[in-house]
PADRENVEX-842176 format. One record per residue: residue number from 1; x negated, y, z negated of N, C-alpha, C in turn. Coordinates in steps of 0.2 Angstrom, whole numbers. Example, Ala and Ser with C-alpha at 12.3 -4.5 7.8 and 13.67 -1.06 7.14 Angstrom:
<pts>
PT   n  n.xx  n.yy  n.zz ca.xx ca.yy ca.zz  c.xx  c.yy  c.zz
PT   1   -66   -28   -39   -62   -22   -39   -66   -16   -39
PT   2   -64   -11   -35   -68    -5   -36   -64     0   -39
</pts>
This chain:
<pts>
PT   n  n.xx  n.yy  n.zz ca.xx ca.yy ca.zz  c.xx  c.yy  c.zz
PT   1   234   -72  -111   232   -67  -116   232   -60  -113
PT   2   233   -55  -116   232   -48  -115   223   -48  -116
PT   3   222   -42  -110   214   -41  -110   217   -35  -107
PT   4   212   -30  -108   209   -22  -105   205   -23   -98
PT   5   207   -22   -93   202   -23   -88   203   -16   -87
PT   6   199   -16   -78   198   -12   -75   195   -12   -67
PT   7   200   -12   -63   198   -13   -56   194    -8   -51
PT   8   189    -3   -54   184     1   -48   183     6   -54
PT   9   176     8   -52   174    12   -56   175    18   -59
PT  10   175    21   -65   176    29   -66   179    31   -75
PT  11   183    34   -73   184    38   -81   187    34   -84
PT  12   187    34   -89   194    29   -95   199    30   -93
PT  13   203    33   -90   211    30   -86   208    26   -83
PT  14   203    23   -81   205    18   -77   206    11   -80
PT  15   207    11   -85   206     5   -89   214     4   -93
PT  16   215    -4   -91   225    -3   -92   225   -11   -96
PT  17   229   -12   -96   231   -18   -99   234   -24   -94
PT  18   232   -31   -94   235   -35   -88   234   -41   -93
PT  19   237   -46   -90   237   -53   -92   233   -56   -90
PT  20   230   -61   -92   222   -65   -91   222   -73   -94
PT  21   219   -75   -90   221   -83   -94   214   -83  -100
PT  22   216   -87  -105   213   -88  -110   206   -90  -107
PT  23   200   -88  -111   193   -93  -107   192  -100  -107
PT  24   189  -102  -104   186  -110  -106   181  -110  -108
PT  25   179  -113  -112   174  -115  -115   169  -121  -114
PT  26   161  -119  -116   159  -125  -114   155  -128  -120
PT  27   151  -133  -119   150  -139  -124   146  -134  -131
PT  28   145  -130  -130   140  -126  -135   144  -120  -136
PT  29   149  -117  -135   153  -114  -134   160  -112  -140
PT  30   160  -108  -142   165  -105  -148   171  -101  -142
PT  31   180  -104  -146   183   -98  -144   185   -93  -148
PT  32   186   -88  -149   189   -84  -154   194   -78  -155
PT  33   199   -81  -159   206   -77  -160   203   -69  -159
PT  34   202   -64  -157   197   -59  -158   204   -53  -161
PT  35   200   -52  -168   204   -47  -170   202   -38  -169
PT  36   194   -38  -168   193   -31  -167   188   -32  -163
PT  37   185   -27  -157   180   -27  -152   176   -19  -155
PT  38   170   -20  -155   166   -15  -154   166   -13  -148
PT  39   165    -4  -146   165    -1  -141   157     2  -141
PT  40   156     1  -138   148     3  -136   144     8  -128
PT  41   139    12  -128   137    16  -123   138    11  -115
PT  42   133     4  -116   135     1  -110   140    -1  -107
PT  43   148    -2  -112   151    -3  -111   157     5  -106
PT  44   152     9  -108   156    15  -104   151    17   -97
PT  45   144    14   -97   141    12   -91   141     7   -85
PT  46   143     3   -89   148    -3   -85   155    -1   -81
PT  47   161     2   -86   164     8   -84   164    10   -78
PT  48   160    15   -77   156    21   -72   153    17   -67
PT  49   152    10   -67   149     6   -62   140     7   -61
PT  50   139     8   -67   132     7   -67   130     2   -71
PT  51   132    -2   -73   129    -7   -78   132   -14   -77
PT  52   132   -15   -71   134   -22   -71   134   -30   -75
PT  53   139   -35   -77   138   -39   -81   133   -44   -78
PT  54   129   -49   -82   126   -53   -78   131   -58   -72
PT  55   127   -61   -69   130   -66   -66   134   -71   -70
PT  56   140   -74   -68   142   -78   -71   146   -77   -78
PT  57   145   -71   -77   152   -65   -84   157   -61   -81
PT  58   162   -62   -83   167   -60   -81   166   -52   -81
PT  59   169   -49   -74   166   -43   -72   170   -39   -75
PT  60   177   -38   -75   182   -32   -75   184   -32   -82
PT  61   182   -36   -87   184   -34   -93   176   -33   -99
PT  62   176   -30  -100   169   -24  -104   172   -28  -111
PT  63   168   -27  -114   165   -29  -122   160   -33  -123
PT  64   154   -31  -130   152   -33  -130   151   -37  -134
PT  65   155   -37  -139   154   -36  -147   161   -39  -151
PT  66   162   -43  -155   169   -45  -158   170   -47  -164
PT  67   175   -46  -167   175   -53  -174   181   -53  -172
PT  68   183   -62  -176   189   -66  -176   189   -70  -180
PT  69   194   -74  -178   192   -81  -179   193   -88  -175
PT  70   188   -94  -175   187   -98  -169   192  -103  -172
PT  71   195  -102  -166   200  -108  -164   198  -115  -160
PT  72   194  -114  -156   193  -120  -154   184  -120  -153
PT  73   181  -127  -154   175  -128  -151   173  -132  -146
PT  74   166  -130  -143   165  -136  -139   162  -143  -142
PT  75   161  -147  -139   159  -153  -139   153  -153  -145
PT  76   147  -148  -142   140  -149  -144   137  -145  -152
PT  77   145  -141  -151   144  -135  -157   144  -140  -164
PT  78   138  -137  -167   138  -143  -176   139  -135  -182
PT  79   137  -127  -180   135  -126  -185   144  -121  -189
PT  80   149  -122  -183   155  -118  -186   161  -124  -183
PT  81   163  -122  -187   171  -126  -187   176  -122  -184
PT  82   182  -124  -184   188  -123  -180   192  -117  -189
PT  83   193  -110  -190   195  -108  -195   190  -102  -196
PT  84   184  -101  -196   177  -100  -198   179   -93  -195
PT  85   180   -88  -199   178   -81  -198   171   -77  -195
PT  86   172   -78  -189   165   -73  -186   164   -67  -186
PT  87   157   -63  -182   156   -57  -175   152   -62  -173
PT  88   152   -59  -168   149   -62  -159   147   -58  -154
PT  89   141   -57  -153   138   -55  -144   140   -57  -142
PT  90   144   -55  -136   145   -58  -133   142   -54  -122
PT  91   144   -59  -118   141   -55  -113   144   -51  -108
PT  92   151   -52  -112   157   -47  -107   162   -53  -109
PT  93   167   -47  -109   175   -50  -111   177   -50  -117
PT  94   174   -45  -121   176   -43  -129   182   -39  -129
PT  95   186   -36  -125   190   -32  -124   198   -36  -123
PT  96   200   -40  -126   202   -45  -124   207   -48  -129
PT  97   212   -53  -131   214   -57  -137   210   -63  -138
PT  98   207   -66  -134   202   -71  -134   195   -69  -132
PT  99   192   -73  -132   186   -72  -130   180   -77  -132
PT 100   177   -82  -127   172   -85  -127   164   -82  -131
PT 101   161   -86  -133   155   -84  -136   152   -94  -138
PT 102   144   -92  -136   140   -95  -136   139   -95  -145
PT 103   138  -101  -146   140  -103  -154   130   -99  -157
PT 104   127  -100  -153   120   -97  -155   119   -88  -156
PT 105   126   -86  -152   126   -79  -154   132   -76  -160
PT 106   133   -80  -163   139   -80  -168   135   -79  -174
PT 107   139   -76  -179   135   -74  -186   142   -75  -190
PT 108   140   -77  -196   145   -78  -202   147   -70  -204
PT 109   155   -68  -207   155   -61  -208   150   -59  -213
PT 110   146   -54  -215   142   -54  -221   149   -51  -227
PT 111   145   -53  -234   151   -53  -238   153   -48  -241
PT 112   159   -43  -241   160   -37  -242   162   -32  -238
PT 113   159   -37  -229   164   -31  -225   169   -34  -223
PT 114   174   -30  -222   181   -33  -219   181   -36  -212
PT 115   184   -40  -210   184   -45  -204   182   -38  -198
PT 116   188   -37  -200   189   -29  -193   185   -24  -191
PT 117   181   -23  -197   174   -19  -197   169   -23  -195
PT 118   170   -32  -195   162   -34  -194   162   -33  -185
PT 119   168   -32  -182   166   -30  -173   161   -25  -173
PT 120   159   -23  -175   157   -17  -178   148   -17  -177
PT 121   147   -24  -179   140   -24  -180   135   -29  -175
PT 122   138   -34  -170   133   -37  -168   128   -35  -162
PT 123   131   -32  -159   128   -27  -152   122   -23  -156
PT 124   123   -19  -160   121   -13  -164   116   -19  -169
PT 125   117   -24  -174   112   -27  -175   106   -29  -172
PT 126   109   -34  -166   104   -39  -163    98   -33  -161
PT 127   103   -26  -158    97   -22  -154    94   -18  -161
PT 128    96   -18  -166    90   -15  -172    85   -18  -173
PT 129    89   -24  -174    84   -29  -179    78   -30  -174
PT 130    79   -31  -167    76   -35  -165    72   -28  -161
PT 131    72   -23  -159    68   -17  -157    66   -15  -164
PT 132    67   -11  -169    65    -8  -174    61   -13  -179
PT 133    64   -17  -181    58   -22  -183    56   -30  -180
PT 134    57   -31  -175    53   -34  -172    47   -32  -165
PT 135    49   -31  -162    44   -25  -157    41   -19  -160
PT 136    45   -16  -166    41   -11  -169    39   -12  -176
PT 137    39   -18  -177    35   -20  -183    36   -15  -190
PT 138    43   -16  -190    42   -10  -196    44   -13  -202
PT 139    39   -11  -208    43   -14  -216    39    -8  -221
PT 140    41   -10  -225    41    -7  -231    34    -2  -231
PT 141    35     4  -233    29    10  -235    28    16  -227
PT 142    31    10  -222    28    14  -216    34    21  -213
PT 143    34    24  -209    40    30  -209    41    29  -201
PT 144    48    27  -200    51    26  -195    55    34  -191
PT 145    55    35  -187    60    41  -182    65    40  -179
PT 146    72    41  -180    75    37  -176    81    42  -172
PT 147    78    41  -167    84    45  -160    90    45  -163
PT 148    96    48  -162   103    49  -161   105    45  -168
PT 149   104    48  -175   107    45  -180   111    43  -180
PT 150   116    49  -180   122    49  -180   126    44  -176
PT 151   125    39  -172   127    36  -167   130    29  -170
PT 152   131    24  -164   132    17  -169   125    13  -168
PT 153   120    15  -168   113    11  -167   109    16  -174
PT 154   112    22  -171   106    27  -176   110    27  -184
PT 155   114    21  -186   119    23  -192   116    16  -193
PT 156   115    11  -191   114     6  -194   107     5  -194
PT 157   103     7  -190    94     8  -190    93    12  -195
PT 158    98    18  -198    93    22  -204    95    19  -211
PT 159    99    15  -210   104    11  -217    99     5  -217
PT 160    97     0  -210    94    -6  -211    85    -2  -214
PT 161    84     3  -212    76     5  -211    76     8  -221
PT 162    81    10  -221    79    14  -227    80     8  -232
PT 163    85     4  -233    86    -3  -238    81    -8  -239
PT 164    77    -7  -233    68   -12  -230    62    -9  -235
PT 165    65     0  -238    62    -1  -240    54     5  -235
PT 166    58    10  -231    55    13  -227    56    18  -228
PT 167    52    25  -226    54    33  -225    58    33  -220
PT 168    64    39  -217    66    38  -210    70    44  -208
PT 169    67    45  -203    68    54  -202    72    52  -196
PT 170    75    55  -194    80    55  -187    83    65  -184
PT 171    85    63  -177    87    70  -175    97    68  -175
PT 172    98    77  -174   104    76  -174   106    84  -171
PT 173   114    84  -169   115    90  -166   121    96  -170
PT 174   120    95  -176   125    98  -179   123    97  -187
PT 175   124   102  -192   124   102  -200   128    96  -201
PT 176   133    96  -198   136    90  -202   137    84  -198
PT 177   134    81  -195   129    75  -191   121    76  -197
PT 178   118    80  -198   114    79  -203   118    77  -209
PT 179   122    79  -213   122    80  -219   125    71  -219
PT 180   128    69  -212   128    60  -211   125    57  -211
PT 181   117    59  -208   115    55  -211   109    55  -216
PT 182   109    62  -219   108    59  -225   112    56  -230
PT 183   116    53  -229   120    51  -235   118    41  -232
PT 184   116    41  -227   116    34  -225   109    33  -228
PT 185   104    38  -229    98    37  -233    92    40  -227
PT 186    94    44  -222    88    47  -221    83    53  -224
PT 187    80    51  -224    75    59  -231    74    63  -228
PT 188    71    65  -219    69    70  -217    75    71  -210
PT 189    80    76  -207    83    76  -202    84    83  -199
PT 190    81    84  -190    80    89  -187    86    89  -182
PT 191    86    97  -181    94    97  -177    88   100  -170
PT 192    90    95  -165    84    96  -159    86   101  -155
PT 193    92   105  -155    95   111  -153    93   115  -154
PT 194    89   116  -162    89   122  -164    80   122  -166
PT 195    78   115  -166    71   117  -170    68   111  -166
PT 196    62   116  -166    53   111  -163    51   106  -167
PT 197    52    99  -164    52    92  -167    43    94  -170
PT 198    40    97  -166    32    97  -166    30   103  -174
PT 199    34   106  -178    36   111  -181    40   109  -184
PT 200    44   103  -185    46   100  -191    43    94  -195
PT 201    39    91  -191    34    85  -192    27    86  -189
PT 202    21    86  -194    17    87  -191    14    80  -184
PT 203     9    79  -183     7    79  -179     5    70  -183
PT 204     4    63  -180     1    58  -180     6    56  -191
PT 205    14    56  -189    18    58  -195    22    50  -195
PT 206    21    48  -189    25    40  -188    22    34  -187
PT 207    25    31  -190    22    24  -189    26    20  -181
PT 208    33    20  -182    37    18  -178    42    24  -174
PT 209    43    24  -169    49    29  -166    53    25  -161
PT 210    62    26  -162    65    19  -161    69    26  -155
PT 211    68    26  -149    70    33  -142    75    27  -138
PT 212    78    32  -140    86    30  -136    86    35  -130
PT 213    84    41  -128    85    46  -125    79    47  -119
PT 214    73    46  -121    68    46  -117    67    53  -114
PT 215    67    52  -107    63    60  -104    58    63  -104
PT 216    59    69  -110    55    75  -108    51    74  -117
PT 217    56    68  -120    54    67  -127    46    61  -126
PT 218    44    61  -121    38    56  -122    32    59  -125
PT 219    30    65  -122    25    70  -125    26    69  -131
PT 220    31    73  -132    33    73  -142    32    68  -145
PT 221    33    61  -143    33    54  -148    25    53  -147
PT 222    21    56  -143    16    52  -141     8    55  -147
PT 223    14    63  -147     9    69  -152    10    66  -161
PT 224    20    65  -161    20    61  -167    19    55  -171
PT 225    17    50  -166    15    45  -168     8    45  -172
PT 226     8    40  -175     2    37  -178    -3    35  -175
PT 227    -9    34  -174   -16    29  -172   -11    23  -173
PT 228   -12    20  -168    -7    14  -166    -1    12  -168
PT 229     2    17  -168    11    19  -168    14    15  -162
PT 230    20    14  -163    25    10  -161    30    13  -157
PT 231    30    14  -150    34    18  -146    40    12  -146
PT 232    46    13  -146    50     9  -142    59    10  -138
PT 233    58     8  -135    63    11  -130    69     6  -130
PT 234    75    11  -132    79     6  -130    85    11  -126
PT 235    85    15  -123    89    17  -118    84    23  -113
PT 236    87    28  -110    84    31  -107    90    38  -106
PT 237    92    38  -108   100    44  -107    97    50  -102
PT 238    89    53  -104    90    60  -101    83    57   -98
PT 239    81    53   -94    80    53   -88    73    44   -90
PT 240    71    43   -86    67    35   -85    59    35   -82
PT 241    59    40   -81    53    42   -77    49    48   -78
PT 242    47    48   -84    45    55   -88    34    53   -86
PT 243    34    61   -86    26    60   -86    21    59   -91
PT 244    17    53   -90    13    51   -95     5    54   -94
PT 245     5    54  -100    -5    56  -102    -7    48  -105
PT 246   -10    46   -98   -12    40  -104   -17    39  -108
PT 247   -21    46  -106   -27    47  -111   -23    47  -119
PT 248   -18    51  -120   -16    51  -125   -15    43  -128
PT 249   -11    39  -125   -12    31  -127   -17    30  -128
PT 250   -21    30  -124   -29    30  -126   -32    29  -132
PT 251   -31    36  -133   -34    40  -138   -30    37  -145
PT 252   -25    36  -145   -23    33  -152   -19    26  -152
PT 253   -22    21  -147   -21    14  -148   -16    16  -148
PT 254    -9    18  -145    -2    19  -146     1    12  -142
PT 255     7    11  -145    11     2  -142    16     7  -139
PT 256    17     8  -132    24     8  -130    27     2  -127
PT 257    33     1  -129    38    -4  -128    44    -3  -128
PT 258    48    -8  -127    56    -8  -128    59   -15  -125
PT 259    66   -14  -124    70   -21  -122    76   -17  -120
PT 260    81   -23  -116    88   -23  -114    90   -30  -116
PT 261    95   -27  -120   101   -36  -126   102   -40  -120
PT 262   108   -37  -116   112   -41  -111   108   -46  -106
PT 263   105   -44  -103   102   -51   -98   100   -57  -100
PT 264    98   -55  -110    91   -62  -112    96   -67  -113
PT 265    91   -71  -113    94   -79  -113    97   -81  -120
PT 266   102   -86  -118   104   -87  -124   101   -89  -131
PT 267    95   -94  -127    91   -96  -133    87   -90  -138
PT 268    86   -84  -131    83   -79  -137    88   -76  -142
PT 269    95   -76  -140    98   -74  -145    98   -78  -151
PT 270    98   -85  -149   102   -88  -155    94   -88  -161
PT 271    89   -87  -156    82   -84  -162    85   -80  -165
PT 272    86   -76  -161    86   -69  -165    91   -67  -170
PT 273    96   -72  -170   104   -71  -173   101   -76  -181
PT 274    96   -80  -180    93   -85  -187    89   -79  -191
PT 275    84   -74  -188    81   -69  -190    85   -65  -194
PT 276    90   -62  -190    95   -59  -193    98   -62  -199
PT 277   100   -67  -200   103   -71  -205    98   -72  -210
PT 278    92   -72  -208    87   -73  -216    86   -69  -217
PT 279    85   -62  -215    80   -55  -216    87   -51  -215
PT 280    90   -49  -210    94   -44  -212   100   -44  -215
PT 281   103   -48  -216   110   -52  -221   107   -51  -230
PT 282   101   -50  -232   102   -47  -238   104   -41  -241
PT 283   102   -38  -234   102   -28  -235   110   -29  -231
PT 284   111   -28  -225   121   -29  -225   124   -32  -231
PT 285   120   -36  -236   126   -40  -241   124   -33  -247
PT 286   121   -29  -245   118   -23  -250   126   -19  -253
PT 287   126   -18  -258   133   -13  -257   133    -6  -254
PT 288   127    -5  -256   123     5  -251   126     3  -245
PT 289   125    -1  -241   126    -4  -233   135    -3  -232
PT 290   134     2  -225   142     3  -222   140     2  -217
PT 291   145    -3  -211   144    -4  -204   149     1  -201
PT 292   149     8  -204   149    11  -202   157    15  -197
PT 293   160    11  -196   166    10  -193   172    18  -194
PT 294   171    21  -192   175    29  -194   180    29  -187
PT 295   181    27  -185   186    27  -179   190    19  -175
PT 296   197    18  -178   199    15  -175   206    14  -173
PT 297   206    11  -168   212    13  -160   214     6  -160
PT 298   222     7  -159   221     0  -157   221     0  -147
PT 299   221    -8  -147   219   -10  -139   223    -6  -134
PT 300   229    -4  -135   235     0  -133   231    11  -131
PT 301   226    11  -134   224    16  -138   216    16  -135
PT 302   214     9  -129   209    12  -127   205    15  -123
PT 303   208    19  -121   207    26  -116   206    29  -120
PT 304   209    33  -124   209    37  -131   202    34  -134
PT 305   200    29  -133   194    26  -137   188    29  -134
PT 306   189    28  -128   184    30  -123   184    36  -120
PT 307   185    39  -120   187    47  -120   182    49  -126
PT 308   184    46  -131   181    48  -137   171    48  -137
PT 309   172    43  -136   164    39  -135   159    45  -129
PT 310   165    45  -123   160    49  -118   160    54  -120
PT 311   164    60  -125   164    66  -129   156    64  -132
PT 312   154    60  -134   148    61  -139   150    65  -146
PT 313   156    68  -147   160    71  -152   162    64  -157
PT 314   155    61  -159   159    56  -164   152    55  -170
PT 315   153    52  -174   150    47  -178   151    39  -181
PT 316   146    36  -181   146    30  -184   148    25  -176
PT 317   154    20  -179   156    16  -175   162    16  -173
PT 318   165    14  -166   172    16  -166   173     7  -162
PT 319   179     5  -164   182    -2  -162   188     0  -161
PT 320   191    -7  -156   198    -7  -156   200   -13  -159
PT 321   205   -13  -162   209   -20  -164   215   -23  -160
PT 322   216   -30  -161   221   -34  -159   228   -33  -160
</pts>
């Protein structure tokens, strides 16, 4: 099979096309014809050689994220057949013409989006659903914040948070990155370039705040949170070791948390991906609901993908296809 690898770390040149034997599968195990691969931020931290795959994941081929269709099963698999249209988490090796996935992390397409676009959604799913409302307890009435809207986490967090039936204000870096994502359903959106977060919300304004960027933003989410508001962290972009007042936690029974997808075990995904199928599969079967997809390359094309991604000069989600 053709796969995208990469032999030593650094900028998108160095990522080329080589031949690869098809995966093996094992008794729990789905293989799948993979038609599109989601691109993602780890994916280019990986790249760069800071983001290494678990143990026992193929190293030099990146992706996280797929849809296809399964060609072959393992032994143990009861809940898909050999035909059966998927997307998949998977733990590396999405960048690829095949590509193994653990049958507990596979999802049926939701109905409405195109095969090629559902690459699109499992990486960006599992970590919404499972950081914004399940570590950050959020439903209906409460008002959610959410870091880098524009982005492919901050597109599908303000779509899943505002269809649940939430307020949902998020930051961006340009008028028309705003006017994105209001149309995706955010009702309040600041441009953090030009204006005092503290001056455009007042002060105890959030229920939930979902920080992708971290830093110098801890003060700020700890001013706008609510009496036992909901920090939660799912990346760290502008730095990991920022100074805390912990009187301020203190003081407003604040919940600071977060997660990283890639390491957890499979069992918690295949929870996670049952969760997703009761609770979030109503709102993606929504017609309001877009997974977002505005950039696609093909595999030939992924440098030009990647390039693109570390420009931060994008919105929504960008894939490559088969």
């Amino acid at each position: 099979m053709k796969a995208i690898v990469f032999d030593r770390p650094g900028n998108p040149e160095v990522l080329y096309i080589s031949e690869r034997e098809v995966p093996e599968i094992s008794d729990n195990d789905v293989l799948i014809k993979v038609v599109a691969a989601g691109i993602n931020r780890p994916d280019i931290a990986q790249r760069k050689g800071n983001y290494p795959a678990p143990k026992g994941v193929v190293q030099d081929i990146l992706g996280l994220e797929v849809s296809g269709e399964i060609v072959k099963i393992g032994d143990k698999v009861t809940h898909f057949k050999i035909g059966d249209k998927v997307c998949a988490l998977v733990a590396g090796g999405g960048y690829a013409e095949y590509a193994a996935a653990d049958e507990g992390s596979c999802l049926p397409i939701p109905s409405g989006i195109p095969l090629e676009d559902a690459a699109a959604l499992p990486e960006v799913l599992f970590t919404v659903w499972h950081n914004l409302f399940q570590r950050g307890v959020l439903h209906k009435g409460q008002h959610a914040l959410i870091y880098g809207g524009s982005g492919g986490i901050g597109s599908i967090a303000i779509q899943l948070a505002h269809l649940s039936g939430a307020q949902v204000s998020t930051l961006v870096s340009s008028q028309e990155k705003e006017e994105y994502c209001r149309k995706l359903g955010a009702d309040t959106v600041a441009n953090y370039r030009e204006q005092n977060l503290l001056e455009v919300w007042n002060n105890n304004t959030f229920d939930v705040i979902l920080d992708s960027v971290g830093g110098k933003y801890l003060d700020t989410n700890l001013a706008l949170l609510k009496e036992e508001g909901k920090l939660v962290y799912i990346n760290a972009m502008e730095g990991g070791q920022p100074r805390l007042d912990i009187f301020k936690v203190m003081q407003k029974r604040v919940h600071i948390t977060g997660s990283t997808l890639r390491p957890r075990s499979k069992m918690f995904k295949k929870e996670l991906a049952k969760d997703i199928l009761k609770y979030a599969y109503p709102l993606l079967e929504n017609k309001e609901f877009s997974p977002c997809v505005r950039y696609r390359f093909s595999f030939k094309e992924v440098v030009e993908a990647h390039q693109l991604m570390d420009s931060r000069d994008f919105f929504g989600k960008i894939i490559i296809f088969f």
